[in-house]
C-alpha positions in Angstrom: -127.8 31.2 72.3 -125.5 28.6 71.9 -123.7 26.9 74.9 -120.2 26.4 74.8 -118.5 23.4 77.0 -115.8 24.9 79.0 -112.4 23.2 79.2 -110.3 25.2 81.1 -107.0 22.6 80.7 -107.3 22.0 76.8 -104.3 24.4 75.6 -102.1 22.2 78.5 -99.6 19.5 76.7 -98.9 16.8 78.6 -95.5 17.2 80.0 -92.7 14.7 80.3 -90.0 15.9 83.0 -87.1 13.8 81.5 -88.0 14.3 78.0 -85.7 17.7 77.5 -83.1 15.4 79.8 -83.2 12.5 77.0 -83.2 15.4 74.1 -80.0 16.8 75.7 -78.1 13.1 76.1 -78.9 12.8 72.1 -77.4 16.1 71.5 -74.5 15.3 73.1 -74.2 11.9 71.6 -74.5 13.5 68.5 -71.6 16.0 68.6 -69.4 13.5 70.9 -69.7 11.2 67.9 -68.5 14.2 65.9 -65.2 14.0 67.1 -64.6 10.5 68.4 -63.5 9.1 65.1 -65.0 5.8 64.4 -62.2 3.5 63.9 -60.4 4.6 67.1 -63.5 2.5 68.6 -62.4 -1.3 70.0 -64.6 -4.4 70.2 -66.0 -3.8 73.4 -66.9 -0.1 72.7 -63.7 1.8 74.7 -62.4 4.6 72.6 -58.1 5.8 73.2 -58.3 9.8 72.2 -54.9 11.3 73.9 -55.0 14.2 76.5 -53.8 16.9 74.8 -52.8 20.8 76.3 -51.8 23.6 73.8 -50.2 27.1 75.1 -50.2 30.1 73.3 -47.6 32.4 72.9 -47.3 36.1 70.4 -45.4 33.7 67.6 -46.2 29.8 68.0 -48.6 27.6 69.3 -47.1 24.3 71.7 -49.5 21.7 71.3 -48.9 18.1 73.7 -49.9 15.4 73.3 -50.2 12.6 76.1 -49.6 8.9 74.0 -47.3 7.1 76.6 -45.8 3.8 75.5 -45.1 4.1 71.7 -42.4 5.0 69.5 -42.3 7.9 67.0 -42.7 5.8 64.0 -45.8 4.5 65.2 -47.2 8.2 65.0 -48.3 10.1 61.9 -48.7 14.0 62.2 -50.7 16.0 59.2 -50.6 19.6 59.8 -53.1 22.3 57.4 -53.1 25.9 58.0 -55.1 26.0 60.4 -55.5 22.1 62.1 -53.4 19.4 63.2 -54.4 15.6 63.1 -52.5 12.8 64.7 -53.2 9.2 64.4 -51.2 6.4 65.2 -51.2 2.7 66.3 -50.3 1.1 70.0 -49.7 -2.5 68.9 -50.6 -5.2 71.6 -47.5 -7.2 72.9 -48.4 -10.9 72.7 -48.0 -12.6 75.7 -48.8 -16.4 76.9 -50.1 -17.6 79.8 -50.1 -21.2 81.1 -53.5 -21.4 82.4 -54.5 -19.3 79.3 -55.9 -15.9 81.8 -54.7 -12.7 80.2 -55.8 -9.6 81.8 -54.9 -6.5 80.5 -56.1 -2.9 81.1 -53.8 -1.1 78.2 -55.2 0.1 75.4 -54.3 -1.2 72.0 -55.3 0.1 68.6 -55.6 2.5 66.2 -56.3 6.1 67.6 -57.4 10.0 66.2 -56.7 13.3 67.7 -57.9 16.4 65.7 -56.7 19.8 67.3 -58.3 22.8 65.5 -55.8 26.1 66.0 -57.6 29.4 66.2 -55.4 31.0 63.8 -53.0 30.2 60.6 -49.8 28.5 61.1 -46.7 27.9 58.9 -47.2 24.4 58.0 -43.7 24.0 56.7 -41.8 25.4 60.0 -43.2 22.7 62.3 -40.8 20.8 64.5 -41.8 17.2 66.2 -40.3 15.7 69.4 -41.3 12.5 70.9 -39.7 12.2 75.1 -41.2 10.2 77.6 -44.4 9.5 76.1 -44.9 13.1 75.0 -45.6 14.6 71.7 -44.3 17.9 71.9 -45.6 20.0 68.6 -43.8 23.7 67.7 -46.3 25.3 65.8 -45.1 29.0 64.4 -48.1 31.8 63.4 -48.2 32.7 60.2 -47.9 36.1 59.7 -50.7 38.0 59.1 -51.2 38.5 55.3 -52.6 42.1 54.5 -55.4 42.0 52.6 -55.9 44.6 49.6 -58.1 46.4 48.8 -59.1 47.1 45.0 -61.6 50.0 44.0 -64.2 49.2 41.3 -65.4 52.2 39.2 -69.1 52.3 38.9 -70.0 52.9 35.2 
């Protein structure tokens, strides 16, 4: 008979109690990084992405957009079928100082906001109004296209 040494805690893994914490905070990293675009990113590392608050209705989408202190020119608007993507550019005002201390808490540079719509849109019946710091975005439905149907003879 052959003896057999007993180990009663061999099939236990060594558990770390943070390690599904630290797995988590890469996940997110991951799919923040996703949709923080990279050049909206400034030297020290602060990203500008505007609030933004859409409201649907049975024929349009209103999408806002929060970019207070620009002008209309400095924002660029793409709209597909189904997505809207604004980018745009709050340029610094220069300013000097006699004793050469500049504090400033604005944000300037380039920034990216991608607004996925959950359905079609008429991408040529959008209308655009810039008040107050306030994108406003009219976004009609497209109407809903009927699909056919085609029968195929079997042979």
């Amino acid at each position: 008979m052959t003896l057999i040494r007993w180990r009663p805690f061999r099939d236990l893994k060594h558990w770390e109690p943070f390690g599904e914490v630290d797995t988590l905070k890469k996940e997110m990293e991951t799919l923040l990084e996703r949709f923080v675009p990279e050049f909206g990113r400034s030297m020290d590392g602060t990203v500008f992405v505007p609030s933004a608050e859409i409201d649907e209705t049975e024929t349009e989408f209103h999408l806002k957009l929060e970019v207070p202190g620009m002008s209309a020119e400095d924002l660029d608007i793409e709209v597909t079928d189904q997505a809207v993507l604004i980018t745009g550019e709050r340029k610094s005002e220069t300013k000097s100082e006699e004793d050469n201390t500049l504090r400033s808490e604005f944000y300037y540079g380039k920034f990216e906001r991608y607004v996925p719509l959950p359905s079609q849109i008429q991408r040529d019946h959008v209308a655009a109004e810039y008040k107050d710091g306030i994108l406003n975005l009219t976004l009609p439905k497209a109407k809903e296209q009927k699909e056919k149907a085609t029968k195929v003879k079997v042979a």
